[in-house]
ChimeraX commands (.cxc) that place a marker at each C-alpha (Angstrom):
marker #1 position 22.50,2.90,-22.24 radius 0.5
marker #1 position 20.03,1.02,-19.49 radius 0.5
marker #1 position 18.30,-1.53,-21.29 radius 0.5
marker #1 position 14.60,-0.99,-21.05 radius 0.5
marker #1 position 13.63,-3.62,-19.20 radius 0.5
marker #1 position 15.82,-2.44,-16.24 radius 0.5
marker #1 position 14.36,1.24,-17.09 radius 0.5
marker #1 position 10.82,-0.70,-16.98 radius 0.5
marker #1 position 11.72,-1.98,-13.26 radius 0.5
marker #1 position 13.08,1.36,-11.97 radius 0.5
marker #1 position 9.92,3.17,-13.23 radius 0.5
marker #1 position 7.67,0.72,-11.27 radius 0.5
marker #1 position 9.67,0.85,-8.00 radius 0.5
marker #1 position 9.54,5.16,-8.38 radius 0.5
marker #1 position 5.79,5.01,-8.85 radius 0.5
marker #1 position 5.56,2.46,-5.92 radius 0.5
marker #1 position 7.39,4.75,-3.34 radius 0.5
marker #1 position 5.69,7.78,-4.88 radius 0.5
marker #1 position 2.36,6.32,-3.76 radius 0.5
marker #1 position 3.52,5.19,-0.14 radius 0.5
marker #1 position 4.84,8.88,0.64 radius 0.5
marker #1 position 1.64,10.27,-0.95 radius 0.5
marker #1 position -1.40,7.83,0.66 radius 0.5
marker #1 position -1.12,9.84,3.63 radius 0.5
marker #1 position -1.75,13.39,1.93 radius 0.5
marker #1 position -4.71,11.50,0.11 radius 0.5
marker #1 position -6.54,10.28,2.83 radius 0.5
marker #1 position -8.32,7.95,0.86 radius 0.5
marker #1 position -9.60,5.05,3.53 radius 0.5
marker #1 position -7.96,2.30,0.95 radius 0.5
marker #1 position -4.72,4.04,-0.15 radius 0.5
marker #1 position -2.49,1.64,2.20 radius 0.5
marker #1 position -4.11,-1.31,0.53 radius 0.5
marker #1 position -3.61,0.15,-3.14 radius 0.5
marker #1 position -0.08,0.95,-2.57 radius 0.5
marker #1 position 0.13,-2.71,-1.07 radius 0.5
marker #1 position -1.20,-4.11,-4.19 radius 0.5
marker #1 position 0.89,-1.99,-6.72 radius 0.5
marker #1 position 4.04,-3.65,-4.84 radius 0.5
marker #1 position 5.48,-6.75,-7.74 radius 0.5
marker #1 position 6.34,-9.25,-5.09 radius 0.5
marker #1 position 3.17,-8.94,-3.04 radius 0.5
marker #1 position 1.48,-8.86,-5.81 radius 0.5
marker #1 position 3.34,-12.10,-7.13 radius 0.5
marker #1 position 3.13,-13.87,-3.69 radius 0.5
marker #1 position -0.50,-13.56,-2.57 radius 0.5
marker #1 position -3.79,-12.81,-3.94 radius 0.5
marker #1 position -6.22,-9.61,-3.94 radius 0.5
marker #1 position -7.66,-10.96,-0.64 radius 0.5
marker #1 position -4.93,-12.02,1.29 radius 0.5
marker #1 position -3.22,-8.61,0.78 radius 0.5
marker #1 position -6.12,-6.92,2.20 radius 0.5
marker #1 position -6.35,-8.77,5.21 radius 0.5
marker #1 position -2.45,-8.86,5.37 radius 0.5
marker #1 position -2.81,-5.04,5.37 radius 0.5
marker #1 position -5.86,-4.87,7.42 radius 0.5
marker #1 position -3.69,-6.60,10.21 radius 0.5
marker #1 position -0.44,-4.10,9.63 radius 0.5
marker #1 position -2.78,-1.21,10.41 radius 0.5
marker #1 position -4.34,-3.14,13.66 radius 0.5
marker #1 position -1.00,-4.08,15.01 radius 0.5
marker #1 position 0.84,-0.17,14.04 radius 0.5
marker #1 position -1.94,1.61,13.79 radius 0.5
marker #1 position -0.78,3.99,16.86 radius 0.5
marker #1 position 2.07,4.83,14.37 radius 0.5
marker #1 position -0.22,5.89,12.00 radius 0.5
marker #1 position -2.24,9.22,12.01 radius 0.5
marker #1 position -6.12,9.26,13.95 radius 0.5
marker #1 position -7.83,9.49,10.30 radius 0.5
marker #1 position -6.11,6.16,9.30 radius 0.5
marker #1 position -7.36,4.17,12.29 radius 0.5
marker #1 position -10.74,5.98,12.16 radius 0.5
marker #1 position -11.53,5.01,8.58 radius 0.5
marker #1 position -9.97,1.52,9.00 radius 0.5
marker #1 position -12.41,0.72,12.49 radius 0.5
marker #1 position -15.52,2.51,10.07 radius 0.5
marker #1 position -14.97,-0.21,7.05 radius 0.5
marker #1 position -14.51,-3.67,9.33 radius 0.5
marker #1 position -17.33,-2.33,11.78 radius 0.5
marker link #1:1,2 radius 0.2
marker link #1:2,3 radius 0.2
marker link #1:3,4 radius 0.2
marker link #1:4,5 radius 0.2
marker link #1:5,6 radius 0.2
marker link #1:6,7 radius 0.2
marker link #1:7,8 radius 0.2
marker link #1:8,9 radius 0.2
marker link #1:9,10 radius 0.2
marker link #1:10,11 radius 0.2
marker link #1:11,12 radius 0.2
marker link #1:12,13 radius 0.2
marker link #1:13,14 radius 0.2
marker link #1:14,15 radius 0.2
marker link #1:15,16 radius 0.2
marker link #1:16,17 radius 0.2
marker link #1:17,18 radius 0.2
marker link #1:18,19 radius 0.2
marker link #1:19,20 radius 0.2
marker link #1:20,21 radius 0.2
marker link #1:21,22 radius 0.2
marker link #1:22,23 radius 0.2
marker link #1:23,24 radius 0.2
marker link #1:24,25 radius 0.2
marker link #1:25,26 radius 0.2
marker link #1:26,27 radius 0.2
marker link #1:27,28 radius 0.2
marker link #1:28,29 radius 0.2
marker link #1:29,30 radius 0.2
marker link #1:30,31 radius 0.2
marker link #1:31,32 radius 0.2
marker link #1:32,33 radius 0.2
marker link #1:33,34 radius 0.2
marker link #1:34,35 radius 0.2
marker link #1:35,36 radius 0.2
marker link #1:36,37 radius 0.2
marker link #1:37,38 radius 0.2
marker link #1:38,39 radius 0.2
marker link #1:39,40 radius 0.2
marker link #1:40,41 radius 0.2
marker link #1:41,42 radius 0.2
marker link #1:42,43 radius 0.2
marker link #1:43,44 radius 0.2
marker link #1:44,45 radius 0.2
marker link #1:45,46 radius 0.2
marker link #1:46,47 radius 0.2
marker link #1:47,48 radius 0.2
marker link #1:48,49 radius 0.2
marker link #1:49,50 radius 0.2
marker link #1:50,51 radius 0.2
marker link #1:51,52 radius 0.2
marker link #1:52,53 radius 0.2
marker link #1:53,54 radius 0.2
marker link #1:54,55 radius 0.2
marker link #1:55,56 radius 0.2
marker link #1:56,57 radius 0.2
marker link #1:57,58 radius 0.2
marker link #1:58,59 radius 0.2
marker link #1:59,60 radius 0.2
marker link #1:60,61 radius 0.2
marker link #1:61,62 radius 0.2
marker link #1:62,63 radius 0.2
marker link #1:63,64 radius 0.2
marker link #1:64,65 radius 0.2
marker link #1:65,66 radius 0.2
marker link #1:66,67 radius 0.2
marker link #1:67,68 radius 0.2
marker link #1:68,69 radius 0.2
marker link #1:69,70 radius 0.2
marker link #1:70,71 radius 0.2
marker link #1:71,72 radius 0.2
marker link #1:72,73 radius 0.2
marker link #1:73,74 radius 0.2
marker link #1:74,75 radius 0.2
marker link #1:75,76 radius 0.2
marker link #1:76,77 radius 0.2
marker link #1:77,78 radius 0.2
marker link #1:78,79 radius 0.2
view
């Protein structure tokens, strides 16, 4: 039997990756940072604003990876 602490720790990490392969289907303009935030150890190493900015940057730098709507939304909410 997994003891439920580990259970506890799988759970989180399935709801984590279940968010970063659904933010894109949401479209929401803040999904990347949410999914940023529900992560444990970013969450343990920096606080709410560092994360955003930290994320804020990730989309600057990659956003050419990322789809138009991403970048669109992003450029709309630091403008």
């Amino acid at each position: 039997m997994i003891a439920p602490a580990v259970s506890f720790v799988v759970r989180m990490f399935e709801r984590l990756q279940t968010a970063v392969r659904l933010w894109p289907l949401d479209q929401l303009p803040t999904s990347p940072q949410l999914t940023a935030l529900m992560d444990p150890h970013t969450a343990a190493e920096l606080d709410l604003d560092q994360i955003w900015s930290l994320v804020d940057d990730l989309l600057a730098a990659h956003g050419d990876w990322l789809p138009d709507w991403v970048r669109t939304r992003r450029e709309a909410r630091v403008a």
